[in-house]
PDB file of the backbone (N, CA, C, O) and the ligand in Angstrom, with CONECT records:
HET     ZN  A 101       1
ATOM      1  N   UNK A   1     -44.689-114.971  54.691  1.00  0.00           N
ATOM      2  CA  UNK A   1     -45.856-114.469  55.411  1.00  0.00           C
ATOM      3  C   UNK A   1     -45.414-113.949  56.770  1.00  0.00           C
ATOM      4  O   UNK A   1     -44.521-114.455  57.450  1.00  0.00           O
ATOM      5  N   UNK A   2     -46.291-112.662  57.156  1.00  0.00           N
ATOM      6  CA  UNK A   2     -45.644-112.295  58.382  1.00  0.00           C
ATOM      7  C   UNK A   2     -46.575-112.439  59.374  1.00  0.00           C
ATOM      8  O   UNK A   2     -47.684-111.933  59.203  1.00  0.00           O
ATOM      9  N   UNK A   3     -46.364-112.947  60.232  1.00  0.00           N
ATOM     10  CA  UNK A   3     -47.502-112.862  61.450  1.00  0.00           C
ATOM     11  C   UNK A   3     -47.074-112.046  62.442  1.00  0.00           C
ATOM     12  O   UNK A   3     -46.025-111.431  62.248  1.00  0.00           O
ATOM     13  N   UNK A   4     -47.761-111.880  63.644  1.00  0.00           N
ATOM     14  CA  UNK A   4     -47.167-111.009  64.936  1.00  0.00           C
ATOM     15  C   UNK A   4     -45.733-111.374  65.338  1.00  0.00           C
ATOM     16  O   UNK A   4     -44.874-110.613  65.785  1.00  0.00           O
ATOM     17  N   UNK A   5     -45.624-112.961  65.039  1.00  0.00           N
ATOM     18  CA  UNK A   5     -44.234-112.972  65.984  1.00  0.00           C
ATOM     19  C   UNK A   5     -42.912-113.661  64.813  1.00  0.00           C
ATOM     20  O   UNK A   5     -41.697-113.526  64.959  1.00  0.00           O
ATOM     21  N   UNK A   6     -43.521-114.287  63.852  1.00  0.00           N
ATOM     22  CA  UNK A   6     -43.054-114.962  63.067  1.00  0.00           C
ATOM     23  C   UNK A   6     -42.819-114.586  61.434  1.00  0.00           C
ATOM     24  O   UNK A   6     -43.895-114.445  60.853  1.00  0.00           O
ATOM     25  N   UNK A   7     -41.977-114.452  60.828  1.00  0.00           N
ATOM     26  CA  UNK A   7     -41.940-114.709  59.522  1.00  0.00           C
ATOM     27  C   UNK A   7     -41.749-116.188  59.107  1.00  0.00           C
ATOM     28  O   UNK A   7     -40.774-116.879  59.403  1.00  0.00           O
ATOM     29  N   UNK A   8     -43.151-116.693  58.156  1.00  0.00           N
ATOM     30  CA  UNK A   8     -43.068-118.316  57.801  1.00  0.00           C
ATOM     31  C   UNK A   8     -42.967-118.238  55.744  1.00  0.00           C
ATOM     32  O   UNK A   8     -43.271-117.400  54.895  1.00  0.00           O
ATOM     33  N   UNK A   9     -42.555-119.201  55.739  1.00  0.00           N
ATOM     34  CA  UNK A   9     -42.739-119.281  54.377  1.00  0.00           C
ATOM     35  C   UNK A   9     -44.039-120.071  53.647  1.00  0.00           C
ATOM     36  O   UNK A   9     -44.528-121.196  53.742  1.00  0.00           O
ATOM     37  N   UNK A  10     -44.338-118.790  52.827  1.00  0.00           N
ATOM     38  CA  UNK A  10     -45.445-119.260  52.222  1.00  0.00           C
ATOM     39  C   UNK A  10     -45.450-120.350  51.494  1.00  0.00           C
ATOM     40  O   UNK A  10     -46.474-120.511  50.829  1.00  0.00           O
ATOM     41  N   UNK A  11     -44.290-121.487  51.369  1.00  0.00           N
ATOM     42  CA  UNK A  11     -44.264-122.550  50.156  1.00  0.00           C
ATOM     43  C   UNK A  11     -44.821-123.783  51.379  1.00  0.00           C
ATOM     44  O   UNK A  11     -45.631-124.688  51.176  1.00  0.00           O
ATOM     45  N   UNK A  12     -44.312-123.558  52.275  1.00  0.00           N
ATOM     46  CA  UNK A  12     -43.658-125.437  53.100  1.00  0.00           C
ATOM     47  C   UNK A  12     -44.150-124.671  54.703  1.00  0.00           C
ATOM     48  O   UNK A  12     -44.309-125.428  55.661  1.00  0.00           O
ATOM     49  N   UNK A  13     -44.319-123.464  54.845  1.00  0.00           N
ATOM     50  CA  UNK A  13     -44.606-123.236  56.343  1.00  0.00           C
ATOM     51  C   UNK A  13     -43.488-122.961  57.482  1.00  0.00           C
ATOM     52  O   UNK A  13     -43.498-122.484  58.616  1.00  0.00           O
ATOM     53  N   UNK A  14     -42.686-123.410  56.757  1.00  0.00           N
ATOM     54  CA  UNK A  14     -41.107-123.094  57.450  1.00  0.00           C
ATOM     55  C   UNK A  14     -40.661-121.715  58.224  1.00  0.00           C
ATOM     56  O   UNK A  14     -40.426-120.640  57.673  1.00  0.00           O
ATOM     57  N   UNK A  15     -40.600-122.002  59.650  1.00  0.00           N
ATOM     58  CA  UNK A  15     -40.360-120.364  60.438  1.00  0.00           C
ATOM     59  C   UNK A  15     -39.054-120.058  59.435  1.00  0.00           C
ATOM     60  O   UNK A  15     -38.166-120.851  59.121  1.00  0.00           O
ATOM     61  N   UNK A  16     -39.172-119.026  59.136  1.00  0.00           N
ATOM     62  CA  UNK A  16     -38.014-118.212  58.844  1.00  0.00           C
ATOM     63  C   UNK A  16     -37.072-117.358  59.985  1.00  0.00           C
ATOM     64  O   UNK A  16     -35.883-117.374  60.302  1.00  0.00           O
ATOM     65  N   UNK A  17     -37.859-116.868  60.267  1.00  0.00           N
ATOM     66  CA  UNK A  17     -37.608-115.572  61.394  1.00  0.00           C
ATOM     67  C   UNK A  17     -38.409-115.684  62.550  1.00  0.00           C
ATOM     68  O   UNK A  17     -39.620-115.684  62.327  1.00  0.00           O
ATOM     69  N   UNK A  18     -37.899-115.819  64.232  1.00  0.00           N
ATOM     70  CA  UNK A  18     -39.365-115.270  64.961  1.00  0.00           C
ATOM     71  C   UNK A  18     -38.744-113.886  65.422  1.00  0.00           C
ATOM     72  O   UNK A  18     -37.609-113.449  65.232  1.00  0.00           O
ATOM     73  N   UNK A  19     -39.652-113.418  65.977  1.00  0.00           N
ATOM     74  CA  UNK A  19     -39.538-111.955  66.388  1.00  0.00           C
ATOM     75  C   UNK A  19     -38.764-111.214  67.329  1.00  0.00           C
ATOM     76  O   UNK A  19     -38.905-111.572  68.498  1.00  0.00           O
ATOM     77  N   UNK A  20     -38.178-110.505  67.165  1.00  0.00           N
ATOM     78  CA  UNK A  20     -36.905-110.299  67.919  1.00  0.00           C
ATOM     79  C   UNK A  20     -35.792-110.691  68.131  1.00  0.00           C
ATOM     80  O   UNK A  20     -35.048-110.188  68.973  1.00  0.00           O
ATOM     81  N   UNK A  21     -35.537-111.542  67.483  1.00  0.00           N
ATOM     82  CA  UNK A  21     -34.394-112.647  67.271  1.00  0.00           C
ATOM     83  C   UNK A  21     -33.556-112.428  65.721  1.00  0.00           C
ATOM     84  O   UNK A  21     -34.086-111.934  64.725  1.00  0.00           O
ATOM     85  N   UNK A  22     -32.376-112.840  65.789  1.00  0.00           N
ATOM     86  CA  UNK A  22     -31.804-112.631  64.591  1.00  0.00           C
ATOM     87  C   UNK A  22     -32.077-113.279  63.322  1.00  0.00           C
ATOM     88  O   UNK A  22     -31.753-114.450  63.519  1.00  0.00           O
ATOM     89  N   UNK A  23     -32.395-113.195  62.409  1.00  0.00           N
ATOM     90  CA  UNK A  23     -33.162-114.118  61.522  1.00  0.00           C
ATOM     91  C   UNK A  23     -31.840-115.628  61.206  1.00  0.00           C
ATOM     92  O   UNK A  23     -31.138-115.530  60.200  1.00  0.00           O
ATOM     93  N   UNK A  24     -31.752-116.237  61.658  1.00  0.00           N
ATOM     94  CA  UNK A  24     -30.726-117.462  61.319  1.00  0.00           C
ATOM     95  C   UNK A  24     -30.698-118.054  59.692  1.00  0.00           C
ATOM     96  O   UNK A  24     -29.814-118.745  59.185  1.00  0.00           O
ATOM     97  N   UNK A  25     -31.888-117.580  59.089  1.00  0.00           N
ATOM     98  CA  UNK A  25     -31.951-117.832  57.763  1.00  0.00           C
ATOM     99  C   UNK A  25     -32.404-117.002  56.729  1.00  0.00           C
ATOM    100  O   UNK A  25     -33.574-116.668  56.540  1.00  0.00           O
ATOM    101  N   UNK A  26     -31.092-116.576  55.845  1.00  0.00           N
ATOM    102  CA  UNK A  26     -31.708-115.493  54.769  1.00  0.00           C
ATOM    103  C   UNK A  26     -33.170-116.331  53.846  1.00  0.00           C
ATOM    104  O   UNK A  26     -33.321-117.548  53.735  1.00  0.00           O
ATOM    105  N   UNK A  27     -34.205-115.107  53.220  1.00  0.00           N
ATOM    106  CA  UNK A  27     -35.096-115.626  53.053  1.00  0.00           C
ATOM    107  C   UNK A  27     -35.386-114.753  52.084  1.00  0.00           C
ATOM    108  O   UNK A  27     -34.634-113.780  52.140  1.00  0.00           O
ATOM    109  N   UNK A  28     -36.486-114.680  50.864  1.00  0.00           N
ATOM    110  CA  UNK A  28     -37.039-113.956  49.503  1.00  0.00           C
ATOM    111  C   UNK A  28     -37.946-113.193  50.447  1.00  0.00           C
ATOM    112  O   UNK A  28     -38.195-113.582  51.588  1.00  0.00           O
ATOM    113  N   UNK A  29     -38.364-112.223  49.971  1.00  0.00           N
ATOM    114  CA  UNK A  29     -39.568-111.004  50.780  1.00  0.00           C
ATOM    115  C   UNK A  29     -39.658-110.278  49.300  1.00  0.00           C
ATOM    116  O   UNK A  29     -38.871-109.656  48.586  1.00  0.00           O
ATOM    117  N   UNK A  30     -40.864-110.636  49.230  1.00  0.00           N
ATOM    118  CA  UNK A  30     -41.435-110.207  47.811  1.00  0.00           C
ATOM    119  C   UNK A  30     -43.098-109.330  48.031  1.00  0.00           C
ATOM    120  O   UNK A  30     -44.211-109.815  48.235  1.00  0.00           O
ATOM    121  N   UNK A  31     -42.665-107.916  47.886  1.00  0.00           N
ATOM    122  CA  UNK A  31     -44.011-107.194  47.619  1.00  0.00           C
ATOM    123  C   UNK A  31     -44.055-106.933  46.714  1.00  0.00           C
ATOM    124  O   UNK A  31     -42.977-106.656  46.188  1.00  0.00           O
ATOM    125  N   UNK A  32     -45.224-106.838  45.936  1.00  0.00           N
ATOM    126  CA  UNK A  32     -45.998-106.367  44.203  1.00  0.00           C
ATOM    127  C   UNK A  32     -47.455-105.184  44.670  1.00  0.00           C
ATOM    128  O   UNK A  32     -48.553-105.510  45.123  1.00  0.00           O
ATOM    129  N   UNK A  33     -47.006-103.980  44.396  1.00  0.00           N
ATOM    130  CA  UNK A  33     -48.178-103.373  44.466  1.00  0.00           C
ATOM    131  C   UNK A  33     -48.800-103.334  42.715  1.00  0.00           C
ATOM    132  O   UNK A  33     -48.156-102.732  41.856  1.00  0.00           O
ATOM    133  N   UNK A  34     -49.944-103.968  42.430  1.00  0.00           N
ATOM    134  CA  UNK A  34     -50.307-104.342  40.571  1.00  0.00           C
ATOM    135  C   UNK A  34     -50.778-102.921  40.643  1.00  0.00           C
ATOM    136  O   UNK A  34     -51.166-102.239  41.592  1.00  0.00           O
ATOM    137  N   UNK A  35     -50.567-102.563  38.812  1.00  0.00           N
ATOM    138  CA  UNK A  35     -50.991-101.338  38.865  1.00  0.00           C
ATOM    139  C   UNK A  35     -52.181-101.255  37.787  1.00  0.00           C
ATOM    140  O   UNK A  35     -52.903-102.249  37.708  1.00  0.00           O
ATOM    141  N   UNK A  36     -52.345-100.589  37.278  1.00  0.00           N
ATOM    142  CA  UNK A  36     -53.585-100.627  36.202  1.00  0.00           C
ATOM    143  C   UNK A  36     -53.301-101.580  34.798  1.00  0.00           C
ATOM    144  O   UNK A  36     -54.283-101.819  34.096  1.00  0.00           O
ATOM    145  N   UNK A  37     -52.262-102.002  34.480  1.00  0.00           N
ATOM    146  CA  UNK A  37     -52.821-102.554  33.434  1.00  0.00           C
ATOM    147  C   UNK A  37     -52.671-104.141  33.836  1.00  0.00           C
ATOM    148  O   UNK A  37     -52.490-104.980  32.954  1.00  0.00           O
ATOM    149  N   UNK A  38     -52.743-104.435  34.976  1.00  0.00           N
ATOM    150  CA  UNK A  38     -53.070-105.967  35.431  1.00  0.00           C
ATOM    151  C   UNK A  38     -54.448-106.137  35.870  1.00  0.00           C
ATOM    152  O   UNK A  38     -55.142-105.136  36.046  1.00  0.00           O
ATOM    153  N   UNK A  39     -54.741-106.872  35.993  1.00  0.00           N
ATOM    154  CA  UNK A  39     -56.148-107.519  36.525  1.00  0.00           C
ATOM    155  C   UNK A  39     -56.421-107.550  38.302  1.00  0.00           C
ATOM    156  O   UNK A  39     -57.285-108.193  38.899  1.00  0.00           O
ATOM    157  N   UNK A  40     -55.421-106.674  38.852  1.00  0.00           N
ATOM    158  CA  UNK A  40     -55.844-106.430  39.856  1.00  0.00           C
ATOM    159  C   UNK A  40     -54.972-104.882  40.419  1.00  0.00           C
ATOM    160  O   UNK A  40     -54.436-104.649  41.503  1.00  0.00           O
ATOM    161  N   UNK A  41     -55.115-104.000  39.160  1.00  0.00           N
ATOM    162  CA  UNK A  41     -54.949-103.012  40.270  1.00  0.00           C
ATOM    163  C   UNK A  41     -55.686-102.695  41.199  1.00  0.00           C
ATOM    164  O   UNK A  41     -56.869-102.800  41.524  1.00  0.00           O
ATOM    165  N   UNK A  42     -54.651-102.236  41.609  1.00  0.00           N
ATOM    166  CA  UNK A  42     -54.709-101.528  43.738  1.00  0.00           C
ATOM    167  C   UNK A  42     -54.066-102.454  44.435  1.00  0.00           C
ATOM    168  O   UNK A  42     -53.369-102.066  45.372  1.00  0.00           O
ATOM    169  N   UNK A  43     -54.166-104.128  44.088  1.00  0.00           N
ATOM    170  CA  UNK A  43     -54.050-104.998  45.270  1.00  0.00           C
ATOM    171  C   UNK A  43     -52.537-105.001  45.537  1.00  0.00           C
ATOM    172  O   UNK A  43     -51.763-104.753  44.613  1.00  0.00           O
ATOM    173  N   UNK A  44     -52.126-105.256  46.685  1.00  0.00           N
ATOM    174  CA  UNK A  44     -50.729-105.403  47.016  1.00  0.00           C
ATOM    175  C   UNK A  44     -50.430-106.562  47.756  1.00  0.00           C
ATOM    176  O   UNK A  44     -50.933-106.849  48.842  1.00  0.00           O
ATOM    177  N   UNK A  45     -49.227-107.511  46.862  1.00  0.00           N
ATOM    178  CA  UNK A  45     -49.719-108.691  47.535  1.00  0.00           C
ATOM    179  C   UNK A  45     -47.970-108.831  47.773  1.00  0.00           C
ATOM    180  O   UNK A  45     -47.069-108.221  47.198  1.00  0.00           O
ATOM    181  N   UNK A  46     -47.908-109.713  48.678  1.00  0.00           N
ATOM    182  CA  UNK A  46     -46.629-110.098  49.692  1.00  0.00           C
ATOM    183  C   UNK A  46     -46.447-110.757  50.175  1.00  0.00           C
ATOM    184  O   UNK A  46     -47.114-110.858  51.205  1.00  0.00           O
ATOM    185  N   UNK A  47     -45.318-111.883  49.878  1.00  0.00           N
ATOM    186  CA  UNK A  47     -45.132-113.661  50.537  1.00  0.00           C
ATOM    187  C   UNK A  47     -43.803-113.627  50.635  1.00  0.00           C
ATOM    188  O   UNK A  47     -43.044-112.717  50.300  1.00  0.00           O
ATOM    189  N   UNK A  48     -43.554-114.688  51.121  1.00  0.00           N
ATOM    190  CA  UNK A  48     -41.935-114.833  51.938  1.00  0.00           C
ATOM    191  C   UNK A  48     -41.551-116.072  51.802  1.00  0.00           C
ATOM    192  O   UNK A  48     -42.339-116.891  52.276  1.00  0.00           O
ATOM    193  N   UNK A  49     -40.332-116.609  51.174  1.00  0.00           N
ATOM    194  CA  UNK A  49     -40.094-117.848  50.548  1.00  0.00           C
ATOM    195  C   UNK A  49     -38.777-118.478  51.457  1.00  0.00           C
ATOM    196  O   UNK A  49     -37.928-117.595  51.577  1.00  0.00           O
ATOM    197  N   UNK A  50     -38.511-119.315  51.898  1.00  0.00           N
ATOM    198  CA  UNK A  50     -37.410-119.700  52.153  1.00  0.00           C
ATOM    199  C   UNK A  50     -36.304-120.185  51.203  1.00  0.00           C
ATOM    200  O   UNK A  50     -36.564-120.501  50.043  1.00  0.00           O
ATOM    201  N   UNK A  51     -34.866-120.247  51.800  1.00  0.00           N
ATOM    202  CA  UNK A  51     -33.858-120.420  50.082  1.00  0.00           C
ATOM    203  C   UNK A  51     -34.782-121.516  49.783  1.00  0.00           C
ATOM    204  O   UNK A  51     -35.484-121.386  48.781  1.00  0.00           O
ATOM    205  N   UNK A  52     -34.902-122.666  50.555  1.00  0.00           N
ATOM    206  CA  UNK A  52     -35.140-123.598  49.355  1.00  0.00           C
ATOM    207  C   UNK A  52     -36.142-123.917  48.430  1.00  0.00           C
ATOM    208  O   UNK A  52     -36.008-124.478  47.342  1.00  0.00           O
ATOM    209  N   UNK A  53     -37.268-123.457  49.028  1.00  0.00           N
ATOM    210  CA  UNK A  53     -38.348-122.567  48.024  1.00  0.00           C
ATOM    211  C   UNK A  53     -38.146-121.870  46.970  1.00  0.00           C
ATOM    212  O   UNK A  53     -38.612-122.181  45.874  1.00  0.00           O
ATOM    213  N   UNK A  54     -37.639-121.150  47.120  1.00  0.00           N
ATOM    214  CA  UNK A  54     -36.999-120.336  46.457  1.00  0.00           C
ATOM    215  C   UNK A  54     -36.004-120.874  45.549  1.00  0.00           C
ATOM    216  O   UNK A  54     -36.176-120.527  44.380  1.00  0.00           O
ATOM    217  N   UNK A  55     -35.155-121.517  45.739  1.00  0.00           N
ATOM    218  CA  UNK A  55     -34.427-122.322  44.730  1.00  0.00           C
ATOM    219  C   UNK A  55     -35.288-123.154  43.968  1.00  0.00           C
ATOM    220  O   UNK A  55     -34.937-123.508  42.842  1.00  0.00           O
ATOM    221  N   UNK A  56     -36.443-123.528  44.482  1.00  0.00           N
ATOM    222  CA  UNK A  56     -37.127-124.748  43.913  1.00  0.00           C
ATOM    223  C   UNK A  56     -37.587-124.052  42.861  1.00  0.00           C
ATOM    224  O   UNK A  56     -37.394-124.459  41.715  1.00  0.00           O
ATOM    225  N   UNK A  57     -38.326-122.789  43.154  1.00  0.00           N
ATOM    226  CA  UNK A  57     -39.240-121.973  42.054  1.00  0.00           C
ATOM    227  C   UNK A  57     -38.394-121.375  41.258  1.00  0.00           C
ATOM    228  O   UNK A  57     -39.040-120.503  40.677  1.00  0.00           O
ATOM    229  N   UNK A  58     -36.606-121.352  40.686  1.00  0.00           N
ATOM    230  CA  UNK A  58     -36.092-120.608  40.122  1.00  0.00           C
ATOM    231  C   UNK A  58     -36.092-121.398  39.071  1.00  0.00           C
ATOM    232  O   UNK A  58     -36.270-121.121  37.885  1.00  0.00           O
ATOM    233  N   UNK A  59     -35.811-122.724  39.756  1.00  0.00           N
ATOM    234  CA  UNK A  59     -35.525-123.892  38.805  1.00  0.00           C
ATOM    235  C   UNK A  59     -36.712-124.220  37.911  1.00  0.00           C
ATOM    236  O   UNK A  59     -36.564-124.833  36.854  1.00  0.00           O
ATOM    237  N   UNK A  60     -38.059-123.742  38.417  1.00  0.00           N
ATOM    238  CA  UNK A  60     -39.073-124.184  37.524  1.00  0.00           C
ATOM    239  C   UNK A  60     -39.030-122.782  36.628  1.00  0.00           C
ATOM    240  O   UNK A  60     -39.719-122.958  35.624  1.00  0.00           O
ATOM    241  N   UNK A  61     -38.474-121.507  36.657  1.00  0.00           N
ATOM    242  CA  UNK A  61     -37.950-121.223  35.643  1.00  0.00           C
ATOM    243  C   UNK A  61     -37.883-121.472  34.580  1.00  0.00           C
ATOM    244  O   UNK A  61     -37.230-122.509  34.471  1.00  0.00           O
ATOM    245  N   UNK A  62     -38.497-120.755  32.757  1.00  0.00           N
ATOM    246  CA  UNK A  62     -38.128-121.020  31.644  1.00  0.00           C
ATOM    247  C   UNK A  62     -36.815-120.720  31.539  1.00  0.00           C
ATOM    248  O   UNK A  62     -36.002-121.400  30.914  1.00  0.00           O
ATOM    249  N   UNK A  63     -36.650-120.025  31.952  1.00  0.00           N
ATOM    250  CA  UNK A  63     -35.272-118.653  31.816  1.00  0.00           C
ATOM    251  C   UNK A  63     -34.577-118.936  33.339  1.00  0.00           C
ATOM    252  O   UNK A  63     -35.019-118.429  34.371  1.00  0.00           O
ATOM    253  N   UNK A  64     -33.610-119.684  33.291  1.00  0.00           N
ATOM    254  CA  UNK A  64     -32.775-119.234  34.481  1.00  0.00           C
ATOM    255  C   UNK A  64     -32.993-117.290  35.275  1.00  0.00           C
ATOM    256  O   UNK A  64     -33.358-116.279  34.675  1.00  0.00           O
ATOM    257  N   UNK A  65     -32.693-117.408  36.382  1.00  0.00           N
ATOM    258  CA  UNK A  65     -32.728-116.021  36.825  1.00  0.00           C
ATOM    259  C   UNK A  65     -30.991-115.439  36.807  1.00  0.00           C
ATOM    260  O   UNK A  65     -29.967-116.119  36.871  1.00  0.00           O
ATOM    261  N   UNK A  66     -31.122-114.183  36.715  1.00  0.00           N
ATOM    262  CA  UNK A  66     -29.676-113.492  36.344  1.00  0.00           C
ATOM    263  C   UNK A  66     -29.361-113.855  37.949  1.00  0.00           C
ATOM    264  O   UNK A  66     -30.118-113.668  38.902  1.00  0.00           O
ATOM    265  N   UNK A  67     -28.015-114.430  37.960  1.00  0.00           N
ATOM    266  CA  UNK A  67     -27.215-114.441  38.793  1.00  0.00           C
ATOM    267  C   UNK A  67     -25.536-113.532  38.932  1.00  0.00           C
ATOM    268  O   UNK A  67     -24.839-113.124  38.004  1.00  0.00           O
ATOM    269  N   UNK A  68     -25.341-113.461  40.062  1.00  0.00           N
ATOM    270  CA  UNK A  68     -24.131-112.852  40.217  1.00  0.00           C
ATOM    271  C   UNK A  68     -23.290-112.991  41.207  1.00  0.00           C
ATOM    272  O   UNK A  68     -23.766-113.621  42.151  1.00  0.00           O
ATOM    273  N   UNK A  69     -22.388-112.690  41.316  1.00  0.00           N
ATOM    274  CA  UNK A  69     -21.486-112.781  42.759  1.00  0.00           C
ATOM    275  C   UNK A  69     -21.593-111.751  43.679  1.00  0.00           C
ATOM    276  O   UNK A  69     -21.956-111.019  42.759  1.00  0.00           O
ATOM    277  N   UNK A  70     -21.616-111.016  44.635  1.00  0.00           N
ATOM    278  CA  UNK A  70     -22.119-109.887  45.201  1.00  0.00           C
ATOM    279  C   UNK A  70     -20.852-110.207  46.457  1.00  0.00           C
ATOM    280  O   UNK A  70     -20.836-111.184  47.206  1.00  0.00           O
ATOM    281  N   UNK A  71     -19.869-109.107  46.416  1.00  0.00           N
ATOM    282  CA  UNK A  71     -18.664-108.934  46.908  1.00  0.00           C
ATOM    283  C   UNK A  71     -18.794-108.339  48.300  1.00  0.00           C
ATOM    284  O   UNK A  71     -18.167-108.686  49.301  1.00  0.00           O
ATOM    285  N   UNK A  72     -19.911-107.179  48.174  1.00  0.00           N
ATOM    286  CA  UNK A  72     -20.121-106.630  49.070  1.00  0.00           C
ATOM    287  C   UNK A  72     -21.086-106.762  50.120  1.00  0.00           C
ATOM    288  O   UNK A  72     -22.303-106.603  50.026  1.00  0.00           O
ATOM    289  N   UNK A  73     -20.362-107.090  51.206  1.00  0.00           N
ATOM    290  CA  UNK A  73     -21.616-107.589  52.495  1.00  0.00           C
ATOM    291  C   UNK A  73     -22.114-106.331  53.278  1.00  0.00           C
ATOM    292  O   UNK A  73     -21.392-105.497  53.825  1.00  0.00           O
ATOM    293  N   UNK A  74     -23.314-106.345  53.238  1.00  0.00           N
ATOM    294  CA  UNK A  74     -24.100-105.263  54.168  1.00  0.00           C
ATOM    295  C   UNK A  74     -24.725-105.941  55.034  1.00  0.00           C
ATOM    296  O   UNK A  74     -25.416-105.374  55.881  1.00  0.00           O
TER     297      UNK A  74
HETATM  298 ZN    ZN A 101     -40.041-122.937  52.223  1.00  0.00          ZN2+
END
């Protein structure tokens, strides 16, 4: 979730990021604009998870999520 000064996580409330500052913790940033054949096209919805949130919800996973090694740092 983003507020004026803060990015928090929508699971636990956890600052992620405050504003202007370097984010000290990588974090999920997830937008979905639904389109017509969901039950809410138009809406566009957008939350922000921290890793461990985020780890928590992978694990509740049927399907593991594809993982990989990623060599290259940007
Ligand atoms: Zn969290």
């Amino acid at each position: 979730m983003k507020t004026e000064e803060k990015i928090i996580c929508n699971c636990c409330r956890k600052v992620i990021a405050e504003r202007n500052a370097i984010p000290m913790a990588d974090y999920l940033h997830v937008e979905k604009e639904w389109g017509y054949f969901s039950n809410k096209d138009g809406q566009k919805q957008e939350f922000d998870l921290c890793e461990d949130c985020c780890d928590a919800w992978i694990k509740s996973l049927q399907i593991p999520a594809a993982s990989q090694e990623v060599t290259e740092f940007v």
